[in-house]
Backbone as CSV, one residue per row, in Angstrom:
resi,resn,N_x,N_y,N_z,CA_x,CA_y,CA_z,C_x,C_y,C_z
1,UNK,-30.163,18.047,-13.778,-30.493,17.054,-12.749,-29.859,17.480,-11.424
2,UNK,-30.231,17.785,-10.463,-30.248,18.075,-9.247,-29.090,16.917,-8.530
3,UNK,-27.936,17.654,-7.675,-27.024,16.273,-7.448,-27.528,15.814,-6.271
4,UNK,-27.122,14.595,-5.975,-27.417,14.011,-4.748,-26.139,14.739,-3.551
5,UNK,-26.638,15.074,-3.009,-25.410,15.554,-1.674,-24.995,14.652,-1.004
6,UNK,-25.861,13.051,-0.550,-25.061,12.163,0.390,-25.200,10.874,-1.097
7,UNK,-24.326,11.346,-1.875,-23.582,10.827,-2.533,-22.126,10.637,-2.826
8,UNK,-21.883,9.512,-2.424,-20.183,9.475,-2.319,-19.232,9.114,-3.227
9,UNK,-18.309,9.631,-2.967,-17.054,9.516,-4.440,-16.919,8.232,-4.085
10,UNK,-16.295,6.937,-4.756,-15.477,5.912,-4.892,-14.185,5.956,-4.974
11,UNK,-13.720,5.686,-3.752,-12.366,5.515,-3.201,-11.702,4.363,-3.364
12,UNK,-10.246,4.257,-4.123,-9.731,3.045,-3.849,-8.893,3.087,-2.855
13,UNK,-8.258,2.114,-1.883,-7.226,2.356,-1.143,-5.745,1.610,-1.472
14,UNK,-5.432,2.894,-1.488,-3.939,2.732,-2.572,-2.690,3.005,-1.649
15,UNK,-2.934,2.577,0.167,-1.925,2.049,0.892,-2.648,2.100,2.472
16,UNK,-1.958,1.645,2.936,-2.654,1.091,4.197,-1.753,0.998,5.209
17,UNK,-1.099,2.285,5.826,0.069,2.201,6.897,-0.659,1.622,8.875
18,UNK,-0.147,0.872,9.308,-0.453,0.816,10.576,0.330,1.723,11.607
19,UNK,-0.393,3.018,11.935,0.111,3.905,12.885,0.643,2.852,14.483
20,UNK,-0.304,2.422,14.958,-0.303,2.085,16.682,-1.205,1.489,16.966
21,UNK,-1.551,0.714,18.030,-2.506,-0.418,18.179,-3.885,-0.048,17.802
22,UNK,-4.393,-0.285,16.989,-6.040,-0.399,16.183,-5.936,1.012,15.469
23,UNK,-4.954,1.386,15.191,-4.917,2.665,14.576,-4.049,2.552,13.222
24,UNK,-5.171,2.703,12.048,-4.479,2.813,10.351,-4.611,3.635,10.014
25,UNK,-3.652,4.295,8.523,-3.756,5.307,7.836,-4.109,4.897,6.712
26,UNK,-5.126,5.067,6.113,-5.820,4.982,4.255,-5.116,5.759,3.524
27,UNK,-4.547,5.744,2.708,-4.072,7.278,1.398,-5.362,6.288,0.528
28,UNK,-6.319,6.751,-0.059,-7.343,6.709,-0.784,-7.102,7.702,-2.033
29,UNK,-7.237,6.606,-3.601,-7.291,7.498,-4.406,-8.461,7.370,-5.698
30,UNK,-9.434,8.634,-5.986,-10.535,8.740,-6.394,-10.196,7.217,-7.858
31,UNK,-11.333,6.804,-8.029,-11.408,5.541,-9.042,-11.627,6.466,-10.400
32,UNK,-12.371,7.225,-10.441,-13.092,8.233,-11.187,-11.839,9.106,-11.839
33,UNK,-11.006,9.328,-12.818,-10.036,10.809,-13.119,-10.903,12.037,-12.981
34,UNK,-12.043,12.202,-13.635,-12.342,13.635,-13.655,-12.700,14.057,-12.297
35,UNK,-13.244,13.272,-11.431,-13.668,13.652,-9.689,-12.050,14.021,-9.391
36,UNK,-11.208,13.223,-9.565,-9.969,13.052,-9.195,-9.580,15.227,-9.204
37,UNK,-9.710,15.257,-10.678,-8.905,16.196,-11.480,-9.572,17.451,-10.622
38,UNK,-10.837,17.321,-10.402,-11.881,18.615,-10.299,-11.759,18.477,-9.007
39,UNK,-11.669,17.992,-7.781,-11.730,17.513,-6.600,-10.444,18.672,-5.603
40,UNK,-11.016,19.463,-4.680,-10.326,20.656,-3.967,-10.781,20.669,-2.265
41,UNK,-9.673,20.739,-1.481,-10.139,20.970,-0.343,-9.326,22.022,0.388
42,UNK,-9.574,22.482,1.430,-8.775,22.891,2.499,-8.120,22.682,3.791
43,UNK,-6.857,22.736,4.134,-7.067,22.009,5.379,-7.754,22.759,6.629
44,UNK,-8.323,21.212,7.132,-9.167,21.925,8.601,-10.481,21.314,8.108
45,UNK,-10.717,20.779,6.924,-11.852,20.414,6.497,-12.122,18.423,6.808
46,UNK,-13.234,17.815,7.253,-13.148,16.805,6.654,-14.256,15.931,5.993
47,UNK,-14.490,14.994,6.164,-15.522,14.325,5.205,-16.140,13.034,6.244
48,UNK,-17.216,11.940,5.645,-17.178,11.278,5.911,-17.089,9.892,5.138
49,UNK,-16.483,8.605,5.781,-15.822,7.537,4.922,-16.702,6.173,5.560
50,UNK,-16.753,5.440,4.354,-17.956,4.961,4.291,-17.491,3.746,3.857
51,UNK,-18.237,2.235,4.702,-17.868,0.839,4.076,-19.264,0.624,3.697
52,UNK,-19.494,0.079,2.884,-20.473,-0.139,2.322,-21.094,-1.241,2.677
53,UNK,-22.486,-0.951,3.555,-23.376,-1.434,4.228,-23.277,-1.782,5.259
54,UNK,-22.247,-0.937,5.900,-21.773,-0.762,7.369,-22.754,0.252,7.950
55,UNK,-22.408,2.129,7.209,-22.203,3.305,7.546,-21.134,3.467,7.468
56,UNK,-21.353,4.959,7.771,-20.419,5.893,7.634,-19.303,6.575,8.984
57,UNK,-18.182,7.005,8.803,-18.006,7.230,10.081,-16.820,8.805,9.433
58,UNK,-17.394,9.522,10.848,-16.725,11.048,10.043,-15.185,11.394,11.111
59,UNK,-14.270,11.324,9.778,-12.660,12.002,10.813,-12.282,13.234,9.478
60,UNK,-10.903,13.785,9.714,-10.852,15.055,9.312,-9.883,14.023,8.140
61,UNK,-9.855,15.239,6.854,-9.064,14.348,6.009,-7.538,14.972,6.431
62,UNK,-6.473,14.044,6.454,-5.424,14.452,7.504,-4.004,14.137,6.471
63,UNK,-4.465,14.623,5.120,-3.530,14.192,4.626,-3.530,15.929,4.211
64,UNK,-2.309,16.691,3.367,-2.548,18.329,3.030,-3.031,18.522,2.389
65,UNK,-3.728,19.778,1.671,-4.222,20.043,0.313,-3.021,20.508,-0.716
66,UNK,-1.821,20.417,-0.149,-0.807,20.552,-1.501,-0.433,19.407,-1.881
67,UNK,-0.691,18.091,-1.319,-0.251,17.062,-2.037,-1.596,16.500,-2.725
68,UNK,-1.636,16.583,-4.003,-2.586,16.164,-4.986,-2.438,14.618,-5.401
69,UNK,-4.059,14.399,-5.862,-4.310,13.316,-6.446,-4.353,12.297,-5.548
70,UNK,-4.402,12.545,-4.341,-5.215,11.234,-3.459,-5.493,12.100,-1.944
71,UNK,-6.375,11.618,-1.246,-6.270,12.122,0.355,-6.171,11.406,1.318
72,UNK,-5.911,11.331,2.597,-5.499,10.137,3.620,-6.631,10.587,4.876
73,UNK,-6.438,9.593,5.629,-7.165,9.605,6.740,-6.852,8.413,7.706
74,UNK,-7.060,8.913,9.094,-6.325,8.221,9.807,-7.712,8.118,11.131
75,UNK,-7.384,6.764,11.369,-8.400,6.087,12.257,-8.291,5.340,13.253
76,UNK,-8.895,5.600,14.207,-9.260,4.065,15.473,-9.955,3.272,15.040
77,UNK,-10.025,2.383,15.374,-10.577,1.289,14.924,-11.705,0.787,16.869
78,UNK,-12.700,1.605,16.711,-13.920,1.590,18.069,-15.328,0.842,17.789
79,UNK,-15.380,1.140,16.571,-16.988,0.773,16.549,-17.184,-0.205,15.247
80,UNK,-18.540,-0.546,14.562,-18.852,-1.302,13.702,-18.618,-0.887,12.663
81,UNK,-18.537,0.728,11.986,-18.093,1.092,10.773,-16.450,0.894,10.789
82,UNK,-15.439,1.576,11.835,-14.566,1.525,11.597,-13.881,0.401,11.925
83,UNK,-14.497,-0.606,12.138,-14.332,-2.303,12.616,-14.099,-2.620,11.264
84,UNK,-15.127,-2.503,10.360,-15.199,-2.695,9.282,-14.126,-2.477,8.197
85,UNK,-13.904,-0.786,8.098,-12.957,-0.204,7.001,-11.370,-0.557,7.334
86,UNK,-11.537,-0.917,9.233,-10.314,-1.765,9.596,-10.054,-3.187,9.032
87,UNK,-10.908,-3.671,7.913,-10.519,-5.118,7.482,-10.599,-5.079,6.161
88,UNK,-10.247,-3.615,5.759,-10.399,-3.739,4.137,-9.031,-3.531,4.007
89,UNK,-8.969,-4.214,2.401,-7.486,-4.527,2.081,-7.194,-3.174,1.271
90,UNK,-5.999,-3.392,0.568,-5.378,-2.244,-0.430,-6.024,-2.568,-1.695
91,UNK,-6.517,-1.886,-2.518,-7.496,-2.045,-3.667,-9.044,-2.663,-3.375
92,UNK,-9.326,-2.306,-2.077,-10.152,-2.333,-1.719,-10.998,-0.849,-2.001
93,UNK,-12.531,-1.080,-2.191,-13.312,0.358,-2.156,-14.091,0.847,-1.225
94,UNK,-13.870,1.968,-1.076,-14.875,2.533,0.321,-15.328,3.778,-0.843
95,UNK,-15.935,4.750,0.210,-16.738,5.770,0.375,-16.252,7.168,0.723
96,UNK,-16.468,7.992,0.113,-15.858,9.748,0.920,-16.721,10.417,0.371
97,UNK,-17.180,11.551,1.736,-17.972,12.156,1.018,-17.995,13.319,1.570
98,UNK,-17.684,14.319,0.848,-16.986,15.573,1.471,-16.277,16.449,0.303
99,UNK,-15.717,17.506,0.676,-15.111,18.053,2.066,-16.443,18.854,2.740
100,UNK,-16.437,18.975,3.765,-17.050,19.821,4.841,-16.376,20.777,5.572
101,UNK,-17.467,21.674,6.180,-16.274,22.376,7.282,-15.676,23.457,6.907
102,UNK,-15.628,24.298,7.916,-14.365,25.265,7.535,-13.231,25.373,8.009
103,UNK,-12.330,26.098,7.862,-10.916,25.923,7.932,-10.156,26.339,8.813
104,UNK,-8.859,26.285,8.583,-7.867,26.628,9.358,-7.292,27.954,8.387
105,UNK,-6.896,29.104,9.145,-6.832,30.408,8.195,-5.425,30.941,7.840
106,UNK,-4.678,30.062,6.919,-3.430,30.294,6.929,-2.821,31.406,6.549
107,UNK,-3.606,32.365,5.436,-3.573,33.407,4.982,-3.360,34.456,6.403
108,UNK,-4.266,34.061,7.157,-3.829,35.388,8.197,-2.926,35.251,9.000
109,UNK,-2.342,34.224,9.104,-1.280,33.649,10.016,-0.007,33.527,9.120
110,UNK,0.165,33.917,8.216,1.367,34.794,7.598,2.265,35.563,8.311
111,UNK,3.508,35.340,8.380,4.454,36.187,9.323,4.207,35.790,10.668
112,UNK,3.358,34.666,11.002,3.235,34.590,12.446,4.271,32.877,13.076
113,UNK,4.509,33.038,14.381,5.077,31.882,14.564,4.011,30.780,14.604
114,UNK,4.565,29.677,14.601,2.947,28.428,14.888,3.593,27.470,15.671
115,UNK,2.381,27.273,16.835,2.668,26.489,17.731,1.922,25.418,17.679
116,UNK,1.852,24.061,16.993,0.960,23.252,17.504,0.879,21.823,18.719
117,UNK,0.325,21.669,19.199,0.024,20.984,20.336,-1.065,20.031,20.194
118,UNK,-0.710,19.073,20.119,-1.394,17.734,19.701,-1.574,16.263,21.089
119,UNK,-2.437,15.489,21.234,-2.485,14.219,21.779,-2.774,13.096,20.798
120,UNK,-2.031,12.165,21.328,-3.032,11.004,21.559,-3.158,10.934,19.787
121,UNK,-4.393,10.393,19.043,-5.199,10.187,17.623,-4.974,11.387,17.158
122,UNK,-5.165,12.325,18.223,-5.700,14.143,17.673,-4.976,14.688,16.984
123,UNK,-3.808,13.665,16.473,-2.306,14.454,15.586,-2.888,14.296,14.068
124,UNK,-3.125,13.395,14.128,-4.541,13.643,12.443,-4.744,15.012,11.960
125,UNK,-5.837,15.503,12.677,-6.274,16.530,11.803,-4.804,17.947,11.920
126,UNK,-4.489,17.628,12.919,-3.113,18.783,12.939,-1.975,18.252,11.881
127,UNK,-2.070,17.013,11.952,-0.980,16.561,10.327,-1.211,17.603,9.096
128,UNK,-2.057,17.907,8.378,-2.722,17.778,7.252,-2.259,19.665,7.675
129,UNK,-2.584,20.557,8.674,-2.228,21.651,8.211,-0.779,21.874,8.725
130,UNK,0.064,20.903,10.067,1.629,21.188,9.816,2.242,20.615,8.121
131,UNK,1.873,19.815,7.534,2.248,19.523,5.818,1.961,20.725,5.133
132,UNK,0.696,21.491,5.356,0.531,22.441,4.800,1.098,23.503,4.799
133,UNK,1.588,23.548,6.228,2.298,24.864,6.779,3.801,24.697,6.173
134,UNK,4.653,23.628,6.450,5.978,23.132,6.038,5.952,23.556,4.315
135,UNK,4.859,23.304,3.315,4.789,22.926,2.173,4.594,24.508,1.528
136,UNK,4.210,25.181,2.654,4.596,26.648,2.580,5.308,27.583,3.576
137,UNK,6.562,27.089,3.872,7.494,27.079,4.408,7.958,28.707,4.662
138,UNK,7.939,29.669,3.566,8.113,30.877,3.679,7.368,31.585,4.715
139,UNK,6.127,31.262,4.258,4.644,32.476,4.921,4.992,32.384,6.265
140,UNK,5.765,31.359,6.651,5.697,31.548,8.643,7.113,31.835,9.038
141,UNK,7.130,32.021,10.227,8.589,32.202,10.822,8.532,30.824,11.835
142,UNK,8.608,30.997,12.976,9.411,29.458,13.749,8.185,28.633,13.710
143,UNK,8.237,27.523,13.280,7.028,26.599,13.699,7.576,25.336,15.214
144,UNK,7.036,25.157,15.604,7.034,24.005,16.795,6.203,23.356,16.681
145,UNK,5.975,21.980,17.351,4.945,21.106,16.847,5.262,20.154,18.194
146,UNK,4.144,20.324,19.526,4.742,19.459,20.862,3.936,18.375,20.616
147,UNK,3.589,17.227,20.557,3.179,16.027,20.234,3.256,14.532,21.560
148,UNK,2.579,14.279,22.016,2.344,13.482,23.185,1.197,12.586,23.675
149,UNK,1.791,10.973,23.703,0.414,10.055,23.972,1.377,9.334,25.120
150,UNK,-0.148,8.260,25.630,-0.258,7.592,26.379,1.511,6.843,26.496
151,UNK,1.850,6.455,25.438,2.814,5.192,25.653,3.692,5.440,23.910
152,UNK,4.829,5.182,24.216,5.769,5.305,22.768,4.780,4.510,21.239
153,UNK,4.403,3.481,22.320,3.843,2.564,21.103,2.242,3.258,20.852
154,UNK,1.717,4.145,21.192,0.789,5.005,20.449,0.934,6.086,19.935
155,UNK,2.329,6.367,19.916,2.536,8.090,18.838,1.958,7.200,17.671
156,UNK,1.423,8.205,16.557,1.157,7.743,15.137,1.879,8.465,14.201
157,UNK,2.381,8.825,13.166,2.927,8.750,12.273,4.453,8.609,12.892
158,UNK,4.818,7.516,12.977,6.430,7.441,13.866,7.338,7.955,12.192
159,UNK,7.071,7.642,11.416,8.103,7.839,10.930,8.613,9.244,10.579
160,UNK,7.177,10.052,10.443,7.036,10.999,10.208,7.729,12.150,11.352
161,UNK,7.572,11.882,11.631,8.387,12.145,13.307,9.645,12.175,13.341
162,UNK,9.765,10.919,12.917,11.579,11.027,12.700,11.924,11.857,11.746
163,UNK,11.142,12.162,10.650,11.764,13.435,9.896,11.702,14.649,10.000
164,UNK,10.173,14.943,10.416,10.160,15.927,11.416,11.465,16.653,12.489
165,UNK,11.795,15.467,13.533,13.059,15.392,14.050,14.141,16.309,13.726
166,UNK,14.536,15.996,12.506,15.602,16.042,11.604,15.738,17.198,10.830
167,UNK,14.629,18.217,10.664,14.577,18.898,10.128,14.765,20.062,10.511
168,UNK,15.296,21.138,9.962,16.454,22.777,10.636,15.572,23.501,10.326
169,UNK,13.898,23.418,9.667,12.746,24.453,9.493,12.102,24.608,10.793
170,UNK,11.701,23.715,11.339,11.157,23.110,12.340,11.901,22.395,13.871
171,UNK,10.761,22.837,15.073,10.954,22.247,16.624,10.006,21.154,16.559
172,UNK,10.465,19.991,16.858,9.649,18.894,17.801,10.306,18.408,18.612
173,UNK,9.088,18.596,19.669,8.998,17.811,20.785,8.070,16.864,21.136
174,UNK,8.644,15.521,21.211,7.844,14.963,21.776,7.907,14.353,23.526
175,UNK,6.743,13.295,23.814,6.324,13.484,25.220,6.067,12.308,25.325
176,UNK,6.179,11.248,26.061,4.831,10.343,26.536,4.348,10.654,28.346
177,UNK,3.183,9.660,28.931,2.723,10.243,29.988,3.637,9.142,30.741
178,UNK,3.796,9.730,32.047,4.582,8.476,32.785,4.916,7.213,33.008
179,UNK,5.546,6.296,32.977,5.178,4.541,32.524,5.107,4.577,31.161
180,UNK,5.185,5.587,30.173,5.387,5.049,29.145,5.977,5.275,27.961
181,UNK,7.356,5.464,28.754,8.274,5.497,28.203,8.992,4.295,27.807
182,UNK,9.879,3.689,27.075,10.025,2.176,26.897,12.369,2.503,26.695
183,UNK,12.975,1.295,27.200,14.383,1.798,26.636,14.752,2.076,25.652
184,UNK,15.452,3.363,25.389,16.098,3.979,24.179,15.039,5.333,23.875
185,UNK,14.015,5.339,24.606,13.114,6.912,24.216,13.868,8.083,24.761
186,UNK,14.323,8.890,23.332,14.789,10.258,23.658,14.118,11.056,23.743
187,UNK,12.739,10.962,24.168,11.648,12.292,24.043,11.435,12.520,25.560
188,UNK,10.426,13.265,25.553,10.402,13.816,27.658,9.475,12.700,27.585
189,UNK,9.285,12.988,29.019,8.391,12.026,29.638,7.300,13.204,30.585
190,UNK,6.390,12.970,30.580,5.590,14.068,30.830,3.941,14.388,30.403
191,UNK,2.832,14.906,30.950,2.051,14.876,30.170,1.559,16.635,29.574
192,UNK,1.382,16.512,28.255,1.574,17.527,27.456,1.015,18.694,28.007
193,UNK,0.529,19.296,28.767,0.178,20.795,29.196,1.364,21.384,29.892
194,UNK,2.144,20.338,31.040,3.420,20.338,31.660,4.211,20.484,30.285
195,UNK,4.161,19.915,29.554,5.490,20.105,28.472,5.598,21.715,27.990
196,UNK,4.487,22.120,27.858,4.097,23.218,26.926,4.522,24.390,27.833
197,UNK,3.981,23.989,29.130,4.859,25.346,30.366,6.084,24.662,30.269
198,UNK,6.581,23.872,30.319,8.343,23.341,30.124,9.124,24.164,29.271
199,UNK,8.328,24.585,27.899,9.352,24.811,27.114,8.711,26.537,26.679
200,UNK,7.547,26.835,27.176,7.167,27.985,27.350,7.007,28.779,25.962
201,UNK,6.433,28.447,25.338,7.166,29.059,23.727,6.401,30.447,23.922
202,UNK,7.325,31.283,23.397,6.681,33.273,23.329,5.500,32.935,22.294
203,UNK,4.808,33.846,23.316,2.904,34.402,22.592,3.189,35.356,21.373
204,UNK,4.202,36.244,21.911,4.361,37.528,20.685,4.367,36.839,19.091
205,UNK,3.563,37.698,18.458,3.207,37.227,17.334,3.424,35.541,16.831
206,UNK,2.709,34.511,17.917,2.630,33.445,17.663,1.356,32.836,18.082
207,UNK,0.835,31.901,16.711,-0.885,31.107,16.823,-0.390,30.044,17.412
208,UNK,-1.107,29.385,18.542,-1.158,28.131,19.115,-2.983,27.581,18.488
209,UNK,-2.063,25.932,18.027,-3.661,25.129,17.323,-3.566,24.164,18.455
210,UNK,-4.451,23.516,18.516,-4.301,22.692,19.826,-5.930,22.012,19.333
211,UNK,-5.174,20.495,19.378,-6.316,19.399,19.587,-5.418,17.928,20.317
212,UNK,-6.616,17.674,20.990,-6.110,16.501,21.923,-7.818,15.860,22.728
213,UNK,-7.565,14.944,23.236,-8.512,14.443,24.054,-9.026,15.819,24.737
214,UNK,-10.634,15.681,25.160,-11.073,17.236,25.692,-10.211,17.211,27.598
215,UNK,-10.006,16.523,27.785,-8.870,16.506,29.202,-7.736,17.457,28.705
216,UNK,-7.267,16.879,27.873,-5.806,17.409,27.185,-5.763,18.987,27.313
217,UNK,-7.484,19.385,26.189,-7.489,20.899,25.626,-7.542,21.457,26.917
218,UNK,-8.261,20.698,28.086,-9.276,21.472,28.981,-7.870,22.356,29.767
219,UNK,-6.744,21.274,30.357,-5.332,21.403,30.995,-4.175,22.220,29.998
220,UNK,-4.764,22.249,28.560,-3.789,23.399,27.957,-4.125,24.364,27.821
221,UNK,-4.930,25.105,27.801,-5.980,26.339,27.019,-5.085,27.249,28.689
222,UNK,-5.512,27.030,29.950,-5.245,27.922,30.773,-3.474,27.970,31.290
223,UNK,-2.724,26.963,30.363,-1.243,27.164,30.213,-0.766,28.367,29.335
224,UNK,-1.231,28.312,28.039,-1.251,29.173,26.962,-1.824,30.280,27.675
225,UNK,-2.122,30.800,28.178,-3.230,32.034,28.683,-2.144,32.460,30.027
226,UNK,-1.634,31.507,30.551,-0.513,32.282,31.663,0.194,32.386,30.498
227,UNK,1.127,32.069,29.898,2.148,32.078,28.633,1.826,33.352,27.491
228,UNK,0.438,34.234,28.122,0.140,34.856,27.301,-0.692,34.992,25.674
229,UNK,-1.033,33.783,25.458,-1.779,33.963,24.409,-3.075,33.778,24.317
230,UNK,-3.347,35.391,23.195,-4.922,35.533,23.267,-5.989,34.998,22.729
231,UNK,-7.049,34.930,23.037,-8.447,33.835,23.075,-8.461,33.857,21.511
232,UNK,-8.251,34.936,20.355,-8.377,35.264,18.968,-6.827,33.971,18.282
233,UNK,-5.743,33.954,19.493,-4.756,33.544,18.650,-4.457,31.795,18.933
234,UNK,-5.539,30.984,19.600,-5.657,29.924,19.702,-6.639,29.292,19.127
235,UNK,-6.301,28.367,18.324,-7.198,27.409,17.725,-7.584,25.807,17.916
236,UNK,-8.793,25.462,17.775,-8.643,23.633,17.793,-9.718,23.747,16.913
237,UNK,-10.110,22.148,17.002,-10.706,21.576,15.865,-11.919,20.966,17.054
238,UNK,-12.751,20.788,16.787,-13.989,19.788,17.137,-14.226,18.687,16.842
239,UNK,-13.407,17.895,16.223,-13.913,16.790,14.810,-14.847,16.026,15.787
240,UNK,-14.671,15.479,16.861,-15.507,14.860,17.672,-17.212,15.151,17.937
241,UNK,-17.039,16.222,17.403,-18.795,16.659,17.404,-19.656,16.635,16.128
242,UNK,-18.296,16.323,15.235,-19.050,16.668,13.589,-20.023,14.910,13.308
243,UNK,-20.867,14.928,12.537,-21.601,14.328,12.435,-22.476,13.849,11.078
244,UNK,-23.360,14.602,10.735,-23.391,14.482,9.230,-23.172,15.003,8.316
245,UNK,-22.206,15.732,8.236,-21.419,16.797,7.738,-22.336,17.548,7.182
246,UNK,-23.351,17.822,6.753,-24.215,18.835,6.427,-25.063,19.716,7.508
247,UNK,-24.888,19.506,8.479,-25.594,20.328,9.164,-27.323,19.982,9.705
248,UNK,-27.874,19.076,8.779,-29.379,18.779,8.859,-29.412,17.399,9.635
249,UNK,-28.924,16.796,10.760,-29.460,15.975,11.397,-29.650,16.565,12.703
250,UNK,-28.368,17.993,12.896,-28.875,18.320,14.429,-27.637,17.980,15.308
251,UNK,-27.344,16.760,14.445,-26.414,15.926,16.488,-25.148,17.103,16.564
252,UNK,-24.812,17.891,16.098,-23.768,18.465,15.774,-23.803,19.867,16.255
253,UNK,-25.221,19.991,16.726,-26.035,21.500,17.305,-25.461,21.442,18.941
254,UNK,-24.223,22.762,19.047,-23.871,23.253,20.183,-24.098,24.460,20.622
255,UNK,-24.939,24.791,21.353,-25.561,26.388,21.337,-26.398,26.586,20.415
256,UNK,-25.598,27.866,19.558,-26.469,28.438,18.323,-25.701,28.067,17.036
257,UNK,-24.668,27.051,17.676,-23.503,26.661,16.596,-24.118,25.210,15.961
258,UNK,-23.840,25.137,14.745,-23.816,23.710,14.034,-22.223,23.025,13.695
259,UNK,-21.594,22.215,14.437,-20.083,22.200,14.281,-19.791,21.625,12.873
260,UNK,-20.817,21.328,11.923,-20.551,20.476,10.811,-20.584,21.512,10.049
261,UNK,-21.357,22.928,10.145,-21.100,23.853,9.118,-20.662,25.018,9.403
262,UNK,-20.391,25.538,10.962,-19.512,26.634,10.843,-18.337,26.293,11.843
263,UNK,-18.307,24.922,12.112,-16.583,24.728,13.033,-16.248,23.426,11.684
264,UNK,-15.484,22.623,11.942,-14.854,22.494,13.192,-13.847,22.942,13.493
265,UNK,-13.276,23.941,13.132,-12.428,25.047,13.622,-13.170,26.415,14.465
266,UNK,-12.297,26.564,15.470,-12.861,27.088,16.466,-11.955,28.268,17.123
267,UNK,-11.928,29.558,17.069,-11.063,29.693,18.289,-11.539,29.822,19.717
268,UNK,-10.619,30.166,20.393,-10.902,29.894,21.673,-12.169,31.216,22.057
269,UNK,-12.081,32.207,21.579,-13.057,33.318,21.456,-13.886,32.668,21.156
270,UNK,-14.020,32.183,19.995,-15.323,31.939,19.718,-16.102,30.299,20.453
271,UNK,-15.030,29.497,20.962,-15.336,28.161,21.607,-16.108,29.145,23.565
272,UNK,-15.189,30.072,23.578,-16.673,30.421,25.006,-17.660,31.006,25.157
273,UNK,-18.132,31.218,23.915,-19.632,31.670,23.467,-20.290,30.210,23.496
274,UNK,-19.455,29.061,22.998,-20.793,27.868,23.184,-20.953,27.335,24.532
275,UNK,-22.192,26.067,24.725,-22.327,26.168,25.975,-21.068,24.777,26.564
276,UNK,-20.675,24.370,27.764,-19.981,24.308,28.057,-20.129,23.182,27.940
277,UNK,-21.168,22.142,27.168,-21.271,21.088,26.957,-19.998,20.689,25.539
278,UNK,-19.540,21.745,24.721,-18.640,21.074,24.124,-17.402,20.675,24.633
C-alpha cells in the first residue's frame, strides 16, 4: 500500500514552556512507540505542525537529534494555526509531519571553531544544532554563540542561557537593542551586527551560522566578510520560505531553488546565486 506523504504522526504534548510574549515551546512526544522507535532526523531539518482543522504551520524542529524520544518546537503565536496550537494544553494532540530539508553539515565542520549568531525567534532553529554541537563536544574547538532581541523580556530560552552562561566549553554573549535593557541586565546593549564587530571573533578555521530577522542577516553577512570569513564558511537557514515541505506547491520556488527540498540551509555561496528576492 502506497504511504500517504501528507500524513501526520500524532503528537502528544508532553510540556509546554512559555519562552516571551506569545512565544511557546512544545517538547511533543510520538503517541505511537514504533513511529517513536523508528523515527530519525537531522539537525537543520524541519517539519510541519498541525492543529487539527486549523492547518498547518511550518518551523524548524529546534529541539537536537541526540536527545531521543520526543522533539520540540518553538513558536510565535501570529496567525490562525498558531493562534490555535497556542491554546492547546499538555496532553493535548497535534500533528507533525516531517522531517524535511537538508542540513546543517557537522561532519565537515570537525576541527573547526563555530560561531553562531542568532535574533530575535531565529534562536530556534540554531538551538537544535548548538545542543548538537555541545552534545558532541569533542569534534569542535571554541564554540561562541552571540544571541540578541528586541528587549530582555524577548530572549527565549532564558534559562537555557543561564547555563549556557556558566559553562567553560562555551562563549555567550548576549545583547539587547537600545531601550531594552531593564535593571540588573549583565549582557551588552547593542544591536547584534555591532556586537559581532565588538567582539570580532577570528575567521581562521572558523564556520559562522547566522539566522535572524532578514534586516539582522542583511547587516551581518558584510561584518563577517570585513572579519574575513568566506562565502563557503557561512551559513543560515531560510525557514521563513519553507512551505509545504515537499517541494510541490511552488510557494517555496526561489530562482532555480525549491527551499523546502534543497535549503533550508544555505551558504552564503550558494544564497547569491538566488535572486535577491530571498
Amino acid at each position: 500500500m502506497e504511504q500517504n506523504i501528507y500524513k501526520p504522526y500524532l503528537m502528544k504534548i508532553a510540556a509546554i514552556t512559555e519562552e516571551a510574549p506569545g512565544v511557546r515551546t512544545f517538547k511533543l512526544e510520538f503517541t505511537n512507540p514504533d513511529e517513536a522507535a523508528a523515527f530519525t532526523f537531522t539537525t537543520g531539518q524541519f517539519g510541519l505542525y498541525s492543529a487539527f482543522g486549523e492547518g498547518e504551520s511550518t518551523f524548524c524542529i529546534a529541539s537536537s537529534p541526540t536527545r531521543k524520544g520526543y522533539i520540540e518546537c518553538t513558536f510565535r503565536e501570529t496567525g490562525r494555526v498558531t493562534s490555535s496550537l497556542a491554546d492547546k494544553d499538555v496532553g493535548d494532540i497535534v500533528g507533525f509531519r516531517g522531517p524535511y530539508g537538508n542540513v546543517f553539515p557537522l561532519e565537515k565542520w570537525k576541527g573547526k571553531n563555530l560561531i553562531f549568531v542568532a535574533g530575535g525567534i531565529a534562536l530556534p532553529p540554531l538551538r537544535s544544532v548548538i545542543w548538537n554541537c555541545l552534545d558532541l563536544r569533542d569534534w569542535f574547538k571554541d564554540i561562541t554563540v552571540v544571541y540578541g532581541a528586541r528587549s530582555v523580556a524577548d530572549l527565549v530560552y532564558k534559562n537555557e542561557l543561564e547555563d549556557w552562561g556558566k559553562r567553560m566549553d562555551m562563549k555567550l554573549v548576549t545583547t539587547v537593542d537600545p531601550g531594552g535593557e531593564k535593571p540588573g541586565w549583565t549582557g551588552k546593549v547593542g544591536f547584534v551586527p555591532h556586537i559581532v564587530e565588538q567582539i570580532a571573533p577570528p575567521a581562521a578555521n572558523t564556520v559562522a551560522i547566522v539566522c535572524g530577522p532578514p534586516i539582522m542577516i542583511k547587516l551581518t553577512l558584510p561584518v563577517l566578510a570585513k572579519l574575513g570569513f568566506g562565502k563557503n564558511e557561512i551559513y543560515t537557514t531560510l525557514e521563513n520560505r519553507m512551505k509545504c515541505g515537499l517541494g510541490k506547491c511552488g510557494r517555496c520556488n526561489t530562482g532555480r531553488s525549491y527551499v523546502c527540498k534543497d535549503g533550508p540551509v544555505y551558504t552564503l555561496a550558494e544564497l547569491e546565486k538566488l535572486p535577491a528576492e530571498y
